[in-house]
C-alpha positions as CSV (number, residue, x, y, z in Angstrom):
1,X,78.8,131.8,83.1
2,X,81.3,133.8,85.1
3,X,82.5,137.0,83.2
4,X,85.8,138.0,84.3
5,X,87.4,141.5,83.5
6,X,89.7,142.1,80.6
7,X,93.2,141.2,82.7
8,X,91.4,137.8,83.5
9,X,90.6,136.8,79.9
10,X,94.4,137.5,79.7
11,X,95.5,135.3,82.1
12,X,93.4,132.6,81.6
13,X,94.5,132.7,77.8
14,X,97.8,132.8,78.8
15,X,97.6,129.8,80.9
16,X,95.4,127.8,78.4
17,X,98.7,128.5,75.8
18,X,101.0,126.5,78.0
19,X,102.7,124.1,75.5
20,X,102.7,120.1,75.8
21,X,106.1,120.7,75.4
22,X,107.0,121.5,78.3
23,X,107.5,118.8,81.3
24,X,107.1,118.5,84.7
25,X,111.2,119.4,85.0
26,X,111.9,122.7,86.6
27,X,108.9,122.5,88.7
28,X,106.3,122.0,86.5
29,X,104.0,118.8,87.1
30,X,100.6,117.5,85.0
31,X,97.2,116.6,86.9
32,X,95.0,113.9,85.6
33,X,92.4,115.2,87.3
34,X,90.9,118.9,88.5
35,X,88.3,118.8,91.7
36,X,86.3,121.6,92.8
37,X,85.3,122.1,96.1
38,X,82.8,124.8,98.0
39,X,80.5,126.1,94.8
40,X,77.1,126.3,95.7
41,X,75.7,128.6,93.1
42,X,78.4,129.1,90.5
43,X,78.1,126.1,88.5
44,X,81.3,124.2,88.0
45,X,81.4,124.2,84.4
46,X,81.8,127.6,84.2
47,X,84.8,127.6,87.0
48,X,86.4,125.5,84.5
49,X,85.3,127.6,81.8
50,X,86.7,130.7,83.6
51,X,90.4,129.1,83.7
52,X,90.7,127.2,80.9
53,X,91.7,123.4,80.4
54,X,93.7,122.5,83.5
55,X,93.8,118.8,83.1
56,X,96.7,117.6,81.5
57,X,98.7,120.3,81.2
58,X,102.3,121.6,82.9
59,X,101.8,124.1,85.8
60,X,104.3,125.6,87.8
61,X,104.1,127.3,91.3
62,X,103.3,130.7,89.2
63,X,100.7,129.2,86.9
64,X,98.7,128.3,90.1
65,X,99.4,131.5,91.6
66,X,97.9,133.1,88.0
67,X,95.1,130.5,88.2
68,X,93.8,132.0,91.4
69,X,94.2,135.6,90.7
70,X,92.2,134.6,87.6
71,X,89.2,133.3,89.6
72,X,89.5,136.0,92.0
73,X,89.0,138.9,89.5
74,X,85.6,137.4,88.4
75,X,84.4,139.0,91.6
76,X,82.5,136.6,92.9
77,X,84.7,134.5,94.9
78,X,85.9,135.6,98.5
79,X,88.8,133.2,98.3
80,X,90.8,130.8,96.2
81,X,93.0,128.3,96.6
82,X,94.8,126.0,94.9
83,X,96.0,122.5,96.1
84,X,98.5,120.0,94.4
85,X,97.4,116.2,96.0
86,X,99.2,113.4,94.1
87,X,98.1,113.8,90.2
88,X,95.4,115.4,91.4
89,X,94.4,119.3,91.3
90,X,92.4,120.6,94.1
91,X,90.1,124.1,93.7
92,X,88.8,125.3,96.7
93,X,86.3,128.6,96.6
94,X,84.7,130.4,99.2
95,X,81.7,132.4,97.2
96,X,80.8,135.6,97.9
97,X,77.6,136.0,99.9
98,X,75.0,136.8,97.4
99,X,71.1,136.3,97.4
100,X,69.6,135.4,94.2
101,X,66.6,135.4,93.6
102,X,63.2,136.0,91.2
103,X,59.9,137.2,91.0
104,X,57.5,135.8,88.0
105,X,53.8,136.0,87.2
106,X,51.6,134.0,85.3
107,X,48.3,132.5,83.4
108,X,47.0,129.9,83.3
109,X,44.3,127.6,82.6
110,X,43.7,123.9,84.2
111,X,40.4,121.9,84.2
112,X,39.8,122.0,87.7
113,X,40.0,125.4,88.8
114,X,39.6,127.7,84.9
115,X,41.6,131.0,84.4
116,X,43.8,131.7,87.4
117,X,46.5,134.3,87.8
118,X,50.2,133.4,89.7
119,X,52.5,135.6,91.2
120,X,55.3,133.8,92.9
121,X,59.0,135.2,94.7
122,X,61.9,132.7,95.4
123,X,64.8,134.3,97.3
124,X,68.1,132.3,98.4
125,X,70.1,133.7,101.1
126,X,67.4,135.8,103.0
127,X,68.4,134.1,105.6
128,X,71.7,132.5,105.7
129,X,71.7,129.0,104.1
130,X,68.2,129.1,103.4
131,X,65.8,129.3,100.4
132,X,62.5,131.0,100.6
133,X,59.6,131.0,98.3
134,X,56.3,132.5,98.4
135,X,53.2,131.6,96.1
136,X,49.9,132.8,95.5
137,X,47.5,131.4,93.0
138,X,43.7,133.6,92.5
139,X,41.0,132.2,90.5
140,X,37.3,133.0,90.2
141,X,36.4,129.4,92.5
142,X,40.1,128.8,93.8
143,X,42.9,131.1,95.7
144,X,46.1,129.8,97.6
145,X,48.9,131.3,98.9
146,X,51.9,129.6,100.2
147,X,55.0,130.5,102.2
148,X,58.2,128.1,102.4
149,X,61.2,128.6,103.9
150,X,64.1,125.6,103.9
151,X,67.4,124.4,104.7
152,X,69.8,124.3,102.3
153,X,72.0,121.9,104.0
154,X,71.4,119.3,106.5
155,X,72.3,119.6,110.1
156,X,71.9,117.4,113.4
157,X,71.4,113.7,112.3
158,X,71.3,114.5,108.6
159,X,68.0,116.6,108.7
160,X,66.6,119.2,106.8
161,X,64.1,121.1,108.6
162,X,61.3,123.7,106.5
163,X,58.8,125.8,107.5
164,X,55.5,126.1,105.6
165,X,52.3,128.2,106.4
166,X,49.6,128.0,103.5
167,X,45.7,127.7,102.7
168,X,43.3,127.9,100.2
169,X,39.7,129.2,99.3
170,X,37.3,127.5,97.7
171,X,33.9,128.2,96.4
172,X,33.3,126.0,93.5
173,X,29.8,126.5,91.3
174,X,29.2,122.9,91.2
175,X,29.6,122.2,95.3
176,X,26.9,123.3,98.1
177,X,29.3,124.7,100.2
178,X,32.2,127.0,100.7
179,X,35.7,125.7,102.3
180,X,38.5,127.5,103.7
181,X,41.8,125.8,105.1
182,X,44.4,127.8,107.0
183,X,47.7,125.2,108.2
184,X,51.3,125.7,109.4
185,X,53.9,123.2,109.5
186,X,57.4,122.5,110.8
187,X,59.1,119.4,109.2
188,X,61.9,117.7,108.6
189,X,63.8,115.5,105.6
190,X,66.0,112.5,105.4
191,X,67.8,111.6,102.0
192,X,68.4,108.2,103.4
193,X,69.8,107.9,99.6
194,X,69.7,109.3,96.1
195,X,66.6,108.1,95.3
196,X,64.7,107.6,98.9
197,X,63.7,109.9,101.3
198,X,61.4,110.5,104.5
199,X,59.5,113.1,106.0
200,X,58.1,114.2,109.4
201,X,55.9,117.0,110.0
202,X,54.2,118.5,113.1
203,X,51.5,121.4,112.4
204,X,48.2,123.4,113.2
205,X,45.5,123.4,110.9
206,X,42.1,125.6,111.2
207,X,39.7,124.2,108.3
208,X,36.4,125.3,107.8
209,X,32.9,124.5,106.3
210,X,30.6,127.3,105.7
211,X,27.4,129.2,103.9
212,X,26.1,125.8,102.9
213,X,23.2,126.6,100.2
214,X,19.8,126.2,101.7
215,X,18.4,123.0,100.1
216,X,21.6,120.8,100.4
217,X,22.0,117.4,101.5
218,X,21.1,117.4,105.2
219,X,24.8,115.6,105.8
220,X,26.6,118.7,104.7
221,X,24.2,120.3,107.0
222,X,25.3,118.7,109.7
223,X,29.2,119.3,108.7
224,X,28.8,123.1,108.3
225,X,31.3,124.2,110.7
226,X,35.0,124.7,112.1
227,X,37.2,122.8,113.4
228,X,41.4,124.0,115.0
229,X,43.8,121.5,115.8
230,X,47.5,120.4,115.6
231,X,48.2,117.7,113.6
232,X,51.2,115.1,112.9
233,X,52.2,114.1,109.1
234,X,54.7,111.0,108.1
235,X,55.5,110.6,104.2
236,X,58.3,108.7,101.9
237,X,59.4,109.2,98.6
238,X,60.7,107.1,95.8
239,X,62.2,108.3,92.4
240,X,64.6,106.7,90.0
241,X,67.8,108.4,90.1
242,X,68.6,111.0,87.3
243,X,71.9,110.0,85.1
244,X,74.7,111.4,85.9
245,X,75.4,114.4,83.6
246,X,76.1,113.6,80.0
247,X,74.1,110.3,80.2
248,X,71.6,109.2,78.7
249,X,68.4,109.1,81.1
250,X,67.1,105.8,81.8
251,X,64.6,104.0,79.4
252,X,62.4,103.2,82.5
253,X,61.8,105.2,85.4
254,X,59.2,104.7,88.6
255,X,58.1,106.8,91.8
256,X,56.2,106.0,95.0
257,X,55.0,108.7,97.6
258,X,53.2,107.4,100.7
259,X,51.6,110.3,102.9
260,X,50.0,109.9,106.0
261,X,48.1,112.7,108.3
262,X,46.8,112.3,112.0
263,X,44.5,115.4,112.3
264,X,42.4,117.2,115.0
265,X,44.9,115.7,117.9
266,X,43.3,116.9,121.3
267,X,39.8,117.0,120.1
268,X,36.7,114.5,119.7
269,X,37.2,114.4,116.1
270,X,40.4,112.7,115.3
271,X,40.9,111.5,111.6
272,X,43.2,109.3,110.1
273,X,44.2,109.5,106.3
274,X,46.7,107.6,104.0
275,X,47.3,109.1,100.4
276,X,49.2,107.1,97.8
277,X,50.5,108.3,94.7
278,X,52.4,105.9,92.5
279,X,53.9,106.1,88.6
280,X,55.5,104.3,85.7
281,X,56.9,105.3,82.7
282,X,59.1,103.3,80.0
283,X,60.5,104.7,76.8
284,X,61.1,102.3,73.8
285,X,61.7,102.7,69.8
286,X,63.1,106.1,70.4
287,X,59.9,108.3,69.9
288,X,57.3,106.2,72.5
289,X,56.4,105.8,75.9
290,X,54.4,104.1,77.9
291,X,52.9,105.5,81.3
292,X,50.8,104.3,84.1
293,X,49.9,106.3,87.4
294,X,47.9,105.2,90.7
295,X,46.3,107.5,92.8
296,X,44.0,106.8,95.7
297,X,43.8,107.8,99.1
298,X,41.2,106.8,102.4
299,X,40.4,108.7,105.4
300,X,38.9,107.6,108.2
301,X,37.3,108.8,112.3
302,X,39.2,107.2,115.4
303,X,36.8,106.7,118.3
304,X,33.4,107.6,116.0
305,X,34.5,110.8,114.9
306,X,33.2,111.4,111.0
307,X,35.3,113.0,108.2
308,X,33.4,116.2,106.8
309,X,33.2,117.0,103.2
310,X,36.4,119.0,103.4
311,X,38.0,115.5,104.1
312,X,36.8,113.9,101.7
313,X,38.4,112.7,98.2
314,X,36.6,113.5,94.6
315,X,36.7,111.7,91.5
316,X,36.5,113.4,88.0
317,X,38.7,116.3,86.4
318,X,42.7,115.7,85.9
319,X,42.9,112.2,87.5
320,X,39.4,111.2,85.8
321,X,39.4,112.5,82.1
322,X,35.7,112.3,80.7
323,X,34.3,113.5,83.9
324,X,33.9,116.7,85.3
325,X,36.3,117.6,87.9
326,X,34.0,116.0,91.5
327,X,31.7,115.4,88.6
328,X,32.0,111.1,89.9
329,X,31.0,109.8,93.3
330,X,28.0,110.0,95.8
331,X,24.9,112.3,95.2
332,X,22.0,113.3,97.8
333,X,19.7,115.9,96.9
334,X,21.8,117.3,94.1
335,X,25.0,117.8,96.6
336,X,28.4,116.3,95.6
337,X,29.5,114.8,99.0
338,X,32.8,113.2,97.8
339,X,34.0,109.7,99.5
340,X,36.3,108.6,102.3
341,X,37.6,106.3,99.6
342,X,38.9,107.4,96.2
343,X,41.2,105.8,93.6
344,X,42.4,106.6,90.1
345,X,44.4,104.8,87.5
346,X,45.7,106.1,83.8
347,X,47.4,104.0,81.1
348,X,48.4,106.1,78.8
349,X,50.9,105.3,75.4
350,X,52.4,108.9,73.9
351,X,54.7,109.3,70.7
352,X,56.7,112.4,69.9
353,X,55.6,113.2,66.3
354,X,58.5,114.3,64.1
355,X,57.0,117.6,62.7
356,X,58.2,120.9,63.1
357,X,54.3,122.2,63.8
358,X,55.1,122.7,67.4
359,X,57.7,122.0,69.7
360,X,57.8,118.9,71.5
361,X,54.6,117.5,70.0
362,X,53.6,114.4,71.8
363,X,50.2,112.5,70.3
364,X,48.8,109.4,72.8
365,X,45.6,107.5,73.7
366,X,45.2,106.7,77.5
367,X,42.6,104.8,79.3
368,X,41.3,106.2,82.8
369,X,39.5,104.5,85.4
370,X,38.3,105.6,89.5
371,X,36.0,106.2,92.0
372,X,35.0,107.8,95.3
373,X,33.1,105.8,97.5
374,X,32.0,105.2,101.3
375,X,30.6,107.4,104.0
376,X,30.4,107.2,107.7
377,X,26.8,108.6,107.3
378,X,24.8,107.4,104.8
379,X,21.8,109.4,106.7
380,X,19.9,105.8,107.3
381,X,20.4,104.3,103.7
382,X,19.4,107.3,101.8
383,X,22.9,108.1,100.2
384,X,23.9,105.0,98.1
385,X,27.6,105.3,98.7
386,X,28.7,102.2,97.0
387,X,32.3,101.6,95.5
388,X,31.3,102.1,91.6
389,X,34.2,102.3,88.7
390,X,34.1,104.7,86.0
391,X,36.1,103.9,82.7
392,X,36.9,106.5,80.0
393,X,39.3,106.5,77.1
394,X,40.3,109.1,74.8
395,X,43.0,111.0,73.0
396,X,45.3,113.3,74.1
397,X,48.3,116.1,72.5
398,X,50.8,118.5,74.1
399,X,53.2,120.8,72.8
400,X,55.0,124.0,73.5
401,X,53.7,127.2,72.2
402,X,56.8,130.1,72.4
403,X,57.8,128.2,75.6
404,X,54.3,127.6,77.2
405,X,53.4,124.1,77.5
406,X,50.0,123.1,76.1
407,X,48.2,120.2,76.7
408,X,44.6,118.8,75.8
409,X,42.8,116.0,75.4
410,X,39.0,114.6,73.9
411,X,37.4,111.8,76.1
412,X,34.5,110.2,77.0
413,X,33.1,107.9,79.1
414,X,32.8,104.0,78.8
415,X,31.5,103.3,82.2
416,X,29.1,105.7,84.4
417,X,26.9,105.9,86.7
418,X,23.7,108.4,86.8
419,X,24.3,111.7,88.0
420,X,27.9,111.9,86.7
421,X,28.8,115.1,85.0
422,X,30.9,114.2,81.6
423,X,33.5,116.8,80.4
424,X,34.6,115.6,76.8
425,X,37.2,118.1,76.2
426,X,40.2,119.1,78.4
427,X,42.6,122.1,78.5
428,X,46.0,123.3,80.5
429,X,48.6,125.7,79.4
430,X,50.7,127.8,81.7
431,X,52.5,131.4,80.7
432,X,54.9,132.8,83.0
433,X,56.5,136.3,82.6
């Protein structure tokens, strides 16, 4: 909220006083209705706050005079102007440049990666118009770091355009190998509507596949290496619209992301890959809700190049309670290789228990299923890299603990195959200071 000196909280008082007595003779006219035009990052409610109820009420040529010297002792606005336009009120600001932003560092845990640290900075304004943000994420198995910087308003044709440079580091206990991805990216945005939207991206990426353990599969022998190249990406999103404010959200809401990559452009090993991410959730009898999600992706080699392990998809973890995370999928020699095919689907049903245990205390029982399947190489019929499903059910809770959510769950398999790793119980919480 804005917090105007002493002589504002006068003035706006004053002008809040202004009798329904009076009329709009001797000047003085009524507005049904009060627009505000040009704030970006002072909310409007507090604008309104700031000068009181202006809606409705008799105004004169000094009134509006007062109401602008109100707004511009706040300090914040460079200029202010006030507009009469039929029974209408016009409010126009011009903010002074400012650059908010924040720094916060966390804990957390999440089944796929354990304990890992956060440290994140968000800055508006470092460059005018813009919004940057820079995250880094370490772990024992896992680090990222990523670097953003967009538009905050569209230009030519409608377009957003962003910047992103990240990669990650990967060592996990359970794989053969190490990974390391390194990838920049300039892209644009359409909001073709409220709830639809596109993207186009052209990058450089420099993945690579190293110290594979002596005694691993001899196809992630083969794959040990590097590989630099640019890179085109295409994507579309769908979300329900949120309610306008004061609304009640609706009862059923859907999304649809469709993400596709061309990689390794200029070189002999050209891949393809689609990723789909789908979900749907409806809320009924006040306390329940019903969710399903889809997940699946496929990659595959133009002109007989082969994907590597690194782009591959694995099943287990988040997307496949019950299993280990890349606990599912084909095996050779002990080595998880991961699939050029992989799916996942959850039906989950969740009730917000009316307790004052915890905040926001949501019970449910869920049912999982997926796979990872198919690979170029099957080194003559040795690697059985048939499409298999895996089923689990289970139970799962989440509440808030002092504002950290919590979430867990207790699952196990009904379907599996041998080799699979279960993992009964699940844990994520997140703390950020």
């Amino acid at each position: 909220m804005l917090r105007p000196a002493f002589v504002t909280t006068v003035l706006c008082a004053a002008l809040s006083s202004a009798g329904p007595a009076l009329t709009q003779e001797g000047g003085f006219r009524s507005y049904a209705k009060v627009e505000i035009r040009g704030a970006k990052y002072i909310p409007e409610a507090d604008i309104r706050e700031t000068c009181g109820d202006l809606e409705g009420v008799p105004l004169d040529s000094v009134d509006l005079a007062a109401i602008e010297d109100c707004l511009m002792y706040t300090g914040v606005f460079e200029k202010v102007r006030l507009t009469p336009q039929g029974d209408q009120l016009l409010v126009e600001v011009q903010e002074v440049p400012v650059r908010p932003g924040r720094v916060d560092a966390g804990l957390s845990w999440a089944n796929d990666y354990g304990l890992n640290a956060t440290l994140n900075y968000e800055q508006l304004n470092l460059i005018p118009g813009t919004w940057l943000a820079i995250r880094n994420t370490w772990s024992e198995d896992y680090k990222a770091y990523q670097f953003s910087l967009y538009a905050q308003e569209p230009v030519a044709g409608g377009l957003k355009f962003a910047i992103d440079i990240g990669g990650t580091r990967e060592s996990y206990g359970d794989l053969d190998f190490f990974a390391r991805r390194d990838q920049a990216e300039v892209w644009a945005l359409w909001q073709a509507r409220d709830d639809l939207s596109f993207e186009a991206g052209l990058g450089y990426r420099d993945q690579r596949l190293y110290d594979v353990l002596p005694g691993a599969s001899p196809l992630l022998q083969s794959e040990e290496g590097a590989v630099n190249a640019p890179f085109l990406r295409f994507a579309f999103d769908y979300a329900t619209p949120k309610a306008p404010e004061g609304a009640a959200e609706p009862a059923t809401t859907a999304s649809l992301r469709v993400e596709s990559w061309l990689w390794n452009l200029g070189t002999g090993q050209r891949l393809s890959e689609l990723r789909v991410n789908t979900g749907l959730s409806h809320a009924f009898a006040e306390d329940y809700r019903l969710s399903a999600a889809l997940r699946g992706g496929l990659v595959r080699g133009i002109d007989g190049a082969r994907p590597t392990a690194l782009d591959r998809g694995f099943a287990g973890g988040e997307t496949l309670r019950g299993f280990a995370p890349r606990g599912a999928g084909p095996l050779h020699l002990g080595s998880r290789l991961g699939g050029e095919r992989w799916m996942s689907a959850t039906l989950e049903l969740q009730r917000r228990l009316p307790t004052r245990l915890a905040k926001d205390l949501t019970a449910g029982v869920f049912f999982d299923a997926g796979a990872a399947w198919r690979l170029s190489d099957t080194l003559n019929g040795a690697i059985d890299d048939k499409a298999r499903l895996r089923t689990s059910i289970g139970l799962s809770l989440s509440f808030d603990v002092s504002n950290v959510p919590v979430s867990l769950y207790i699952a196990t398999p009904i379907k599996r195959v041998s080799g699979d790793r279960r993992q009964v119980f699940g844990l994520s919480a997140a703390a950020r200071f």
